[in-house]
C-alpha positions in Angstrom: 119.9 96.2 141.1 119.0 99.5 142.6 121.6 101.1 145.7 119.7 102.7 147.9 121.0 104.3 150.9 119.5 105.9 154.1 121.3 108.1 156.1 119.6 108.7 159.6 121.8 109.2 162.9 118.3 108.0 165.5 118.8 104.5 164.9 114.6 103.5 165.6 113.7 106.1 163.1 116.9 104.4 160.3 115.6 101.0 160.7 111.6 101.9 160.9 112.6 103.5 157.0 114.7 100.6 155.9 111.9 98.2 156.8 109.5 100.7 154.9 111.8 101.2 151.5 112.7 97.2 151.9 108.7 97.0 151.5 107.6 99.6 148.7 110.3 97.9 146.6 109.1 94.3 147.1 105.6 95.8 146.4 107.3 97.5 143.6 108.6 94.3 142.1 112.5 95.8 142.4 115.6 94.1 142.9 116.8 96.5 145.6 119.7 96.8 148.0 119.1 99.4 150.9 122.1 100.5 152.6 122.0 102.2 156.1 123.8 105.1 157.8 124.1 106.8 161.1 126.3 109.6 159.4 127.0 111.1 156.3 131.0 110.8 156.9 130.0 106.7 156.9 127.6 107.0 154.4 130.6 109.1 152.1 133.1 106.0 152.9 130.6 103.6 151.5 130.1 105.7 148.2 133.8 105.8 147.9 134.6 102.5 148.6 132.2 100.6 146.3 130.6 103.7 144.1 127.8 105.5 143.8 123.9 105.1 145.1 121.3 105.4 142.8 119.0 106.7 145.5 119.5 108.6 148.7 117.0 109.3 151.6 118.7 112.0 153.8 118.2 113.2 157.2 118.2 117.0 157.1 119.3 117.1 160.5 122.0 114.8 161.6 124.8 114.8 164.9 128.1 115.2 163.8 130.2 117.5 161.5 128.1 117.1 158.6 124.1 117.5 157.8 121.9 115.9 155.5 122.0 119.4 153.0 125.6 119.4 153.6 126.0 115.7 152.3 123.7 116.4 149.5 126.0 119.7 148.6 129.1 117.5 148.5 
């Protein structure tokens, strides 16, 4: 199963992509989970907690104390 998660802090805009990967990867044929995110600190707590994504879509520009390159970076 592919991890996949989505990290976008305006919540329309996280569930219009969800709805959109949820789609190319039943198009795709792929046994997918997609995880969402408002932040990158909750996004980092779900990596820690129960490991590593395989795929990340990143909001370059998110509220709080750490951006999309700044997640990427860590």
């Amino acid at each position: 199963m592919i991890r996949l998660g989505i990290c976008e802090d305006v919540y329309q805009e996280m569930i219009y992509c969800k709805k959109l990967v949820d789609r190319i990867m039943a198009n795709l044929s792929r046994n997918a989970k997609v995880y969402s995110f408002q932040s990158g600190e909750d996004l980092l707590l779900e990596i820690d907690t129960t490991g590593n994504m395989d795929i990340l879509l990143l909001d370059i520009e998110l509220l709080g104390e750490m951006n999309g390159v700044e997640f990427a970076r860590k």
